[in-house]
C-alpha positions in Angstrom: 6.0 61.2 -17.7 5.8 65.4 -17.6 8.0 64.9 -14.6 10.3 62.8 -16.4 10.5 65.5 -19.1 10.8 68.5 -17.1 13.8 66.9 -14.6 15.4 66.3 -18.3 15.2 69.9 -19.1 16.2 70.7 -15.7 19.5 69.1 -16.3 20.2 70.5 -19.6 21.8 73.9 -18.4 23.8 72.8 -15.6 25.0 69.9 -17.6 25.8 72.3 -20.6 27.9 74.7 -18.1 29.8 71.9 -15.9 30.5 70.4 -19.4 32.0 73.9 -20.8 34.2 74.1 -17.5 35.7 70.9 -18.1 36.2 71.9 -21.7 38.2 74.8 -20.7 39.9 73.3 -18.1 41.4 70.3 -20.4 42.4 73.2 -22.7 44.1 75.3 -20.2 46.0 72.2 -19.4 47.3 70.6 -23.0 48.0 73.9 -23.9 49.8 75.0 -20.9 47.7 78.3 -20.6 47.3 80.5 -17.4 44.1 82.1 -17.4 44.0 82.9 -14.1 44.7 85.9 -15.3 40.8 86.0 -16.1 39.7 86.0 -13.1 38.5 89.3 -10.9 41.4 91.5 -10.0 39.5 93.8 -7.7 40.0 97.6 -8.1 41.9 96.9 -11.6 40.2 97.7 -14.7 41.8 94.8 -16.4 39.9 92.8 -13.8 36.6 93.6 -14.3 36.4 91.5 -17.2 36.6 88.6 -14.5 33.3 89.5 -13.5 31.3 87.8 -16.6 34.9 85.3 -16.9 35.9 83.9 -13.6 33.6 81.6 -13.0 34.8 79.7 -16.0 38.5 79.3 -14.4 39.7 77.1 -12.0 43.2 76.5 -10.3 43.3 72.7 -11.2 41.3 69.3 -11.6 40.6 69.3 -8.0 39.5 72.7 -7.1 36.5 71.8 -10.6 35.4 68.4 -9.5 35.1 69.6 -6.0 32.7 72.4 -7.9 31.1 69.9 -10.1 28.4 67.8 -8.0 26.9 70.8 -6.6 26.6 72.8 -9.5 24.8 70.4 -10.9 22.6 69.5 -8.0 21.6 72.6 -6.9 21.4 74.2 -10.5 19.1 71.3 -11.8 17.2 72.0 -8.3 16.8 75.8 -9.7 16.0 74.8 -13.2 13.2 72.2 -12.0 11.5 74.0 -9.0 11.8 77.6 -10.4 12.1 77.3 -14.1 10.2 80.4 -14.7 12.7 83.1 -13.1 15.4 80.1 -12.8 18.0 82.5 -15.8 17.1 85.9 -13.7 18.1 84.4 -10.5 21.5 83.4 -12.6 21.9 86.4 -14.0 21.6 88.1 -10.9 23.9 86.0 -8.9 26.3 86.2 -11.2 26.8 89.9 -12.2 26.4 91.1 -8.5 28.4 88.7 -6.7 31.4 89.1 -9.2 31.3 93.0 -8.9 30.8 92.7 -5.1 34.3 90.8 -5.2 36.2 93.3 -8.1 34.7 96.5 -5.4 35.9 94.6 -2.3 38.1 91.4 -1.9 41.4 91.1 -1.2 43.8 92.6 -3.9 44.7 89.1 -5.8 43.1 86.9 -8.5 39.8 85.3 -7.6 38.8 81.9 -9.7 35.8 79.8 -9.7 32.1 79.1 -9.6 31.9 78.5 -5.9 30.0 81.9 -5.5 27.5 81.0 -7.9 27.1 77.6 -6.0 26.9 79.8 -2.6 24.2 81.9 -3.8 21.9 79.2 -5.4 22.2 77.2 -1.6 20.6 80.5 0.0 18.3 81.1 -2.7 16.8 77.8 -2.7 17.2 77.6 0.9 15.4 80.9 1.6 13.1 80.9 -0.9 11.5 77.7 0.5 10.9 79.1 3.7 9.1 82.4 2.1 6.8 80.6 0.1 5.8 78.5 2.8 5.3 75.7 0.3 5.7 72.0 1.9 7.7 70.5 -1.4 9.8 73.6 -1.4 10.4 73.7 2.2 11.7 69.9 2.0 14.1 71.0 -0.9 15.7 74.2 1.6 15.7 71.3 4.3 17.6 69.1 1.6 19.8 71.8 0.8 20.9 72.4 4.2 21.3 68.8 4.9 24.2 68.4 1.9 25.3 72.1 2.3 25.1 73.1 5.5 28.3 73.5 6.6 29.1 75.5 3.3 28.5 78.5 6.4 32.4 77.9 7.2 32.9 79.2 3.5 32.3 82.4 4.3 34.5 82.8 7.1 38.2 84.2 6.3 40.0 81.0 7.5 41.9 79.4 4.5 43.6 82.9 2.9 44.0 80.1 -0.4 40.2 80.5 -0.8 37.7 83.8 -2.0 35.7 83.3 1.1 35.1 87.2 -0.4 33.0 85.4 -3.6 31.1 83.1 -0.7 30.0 85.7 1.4 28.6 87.6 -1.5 27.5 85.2 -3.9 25.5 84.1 -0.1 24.4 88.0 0.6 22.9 87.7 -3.6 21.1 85.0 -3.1 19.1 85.6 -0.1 18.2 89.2 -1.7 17.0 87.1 -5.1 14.7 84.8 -2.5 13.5 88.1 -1.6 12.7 89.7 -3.9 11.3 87.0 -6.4 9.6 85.6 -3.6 6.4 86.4 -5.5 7.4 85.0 -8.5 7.6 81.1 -9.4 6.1 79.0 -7.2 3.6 79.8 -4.9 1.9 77.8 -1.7 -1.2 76.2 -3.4 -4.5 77.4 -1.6 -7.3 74.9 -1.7 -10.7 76.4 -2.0 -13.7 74.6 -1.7 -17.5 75.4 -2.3 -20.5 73.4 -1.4 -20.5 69.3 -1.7 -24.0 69.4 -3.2 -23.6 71.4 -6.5 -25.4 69.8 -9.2 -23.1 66.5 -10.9 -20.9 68.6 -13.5 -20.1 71.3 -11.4 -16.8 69.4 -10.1 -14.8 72.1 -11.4 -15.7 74.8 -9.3 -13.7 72.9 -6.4 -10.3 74.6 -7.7 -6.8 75.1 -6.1 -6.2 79.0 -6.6 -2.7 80.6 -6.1 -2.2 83.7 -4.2 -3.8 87.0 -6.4 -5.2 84.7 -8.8 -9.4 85.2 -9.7 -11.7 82.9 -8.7 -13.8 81.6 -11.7 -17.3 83.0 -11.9 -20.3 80.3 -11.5 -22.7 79.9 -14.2 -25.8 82.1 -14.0 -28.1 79.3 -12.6 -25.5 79.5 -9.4 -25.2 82.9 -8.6 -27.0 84.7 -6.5 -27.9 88.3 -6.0 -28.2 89.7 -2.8 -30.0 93.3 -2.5 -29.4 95.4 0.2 -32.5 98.3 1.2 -31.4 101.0 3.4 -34.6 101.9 5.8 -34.2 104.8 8.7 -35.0 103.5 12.3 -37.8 105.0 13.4 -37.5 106.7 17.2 -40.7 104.6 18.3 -39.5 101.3 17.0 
């Protein structure tokens, strides 16, 4: 049932943002806007508002529902495996990939949320294989089975696409695995003490997380250990 609930919450933010792209997109189309014109214009002052507003724009139907299932399967992945940093890792993403592009792609418009979607592959991906942790390591294996060959994205071969906003949203997220790779998550370490402690004591076999304290045993289980420093004598 708490698993239930927390994929539901998972879901709630991607949903909310694939929902607000449609929005705008069915907008942009009945009223016969261009808002292109939004997106990152690199070098241009009027285009470094495309760095918080571009990935709300897309060039057509096609170019969002090609964006849509994998927004919202790797962002519910995000929200549901790393809910506690899952809005950093965002934010991050986001703000760096977008200025990356306005400081150094190609002098032209650049559109879309497919460098978010690039950067959440590589942080889930990498971020599996830091932690070390079995369930996460199966969801960078997942990931790479649906989004492997995302790795052509990056590459300048269609001039139609940013491959600019892949390659960096890619470069943002693997720096995010890095360096919340202590944060979230963490490979459970089982501990174990002595089968024979009194019945009750079942608690003091505990799973403890990396840096975490270990729980101090009642009086009647510790014991002291004193240590008496004596010189060696030459004879002996």
């Amino acid at each position: 049932m708490e698993e239930k609930t927390a994929f539901r919450k998972s879901l709630f933010y991607p949903v909310l943002f694939v929902s607000i792209l449609w929005i705008i997109r069915l907008l942009e189309e009945h009223y016969h806007w261009h808002l292109a014109v939004l997106g990152i214009h690199p070098l241009s002052p009027d285009g470094l508002l495309g760095i918080i507003t571009a990935p709300f724009i897309h060039s057509g139907f096609e170019h969002l529902a090609s964006n849509t299932p994998p927004l919202l399967i790797v962002g519910t992945g995000l929200f549901y495996f790393y809910k506690e940093i899952a809005l950093r890792v965002i934010g991050i993403i986001w703000l760096f990939t977008n200025f990356w592009v306005w400081l150094a792609a190609r002098p032209d418009y650049h559109i879309g949320a497919s460098g978010l979607i690039y950067g959440f592959v590589v942080f889930l991906f990498f971020s599996g294989i830091f932690r070390g942790d079995r369930r996460l390591l199966a969801i960078s294996l997942l990931v790479t089975f649906l989004y492997g060959s995302l790795v052509w994205g990056i590459l300048p071969v269609n001039q139609a696409i940013s491959f600019e906003s892949h390659l960096f949203g890619s470069i943002a997220g693997f720096l995010c695995a890095v360096y919340f790779r202590k944060e979230g998550p963490q490979k459970v370490q089982h501990v174990w003490v002595d089968d024979d402690l009194p019945d009750g004591d079942e608690y003091w076999k505990v799973d403890a997380l990396p840096g975490e304290d270990q729980p101090t045993p009642p009086p009647e289980q510790q014991v002291n250990i004193n240590y008496v420093y004596k010189e060696k004598n030459e004879n002996e």
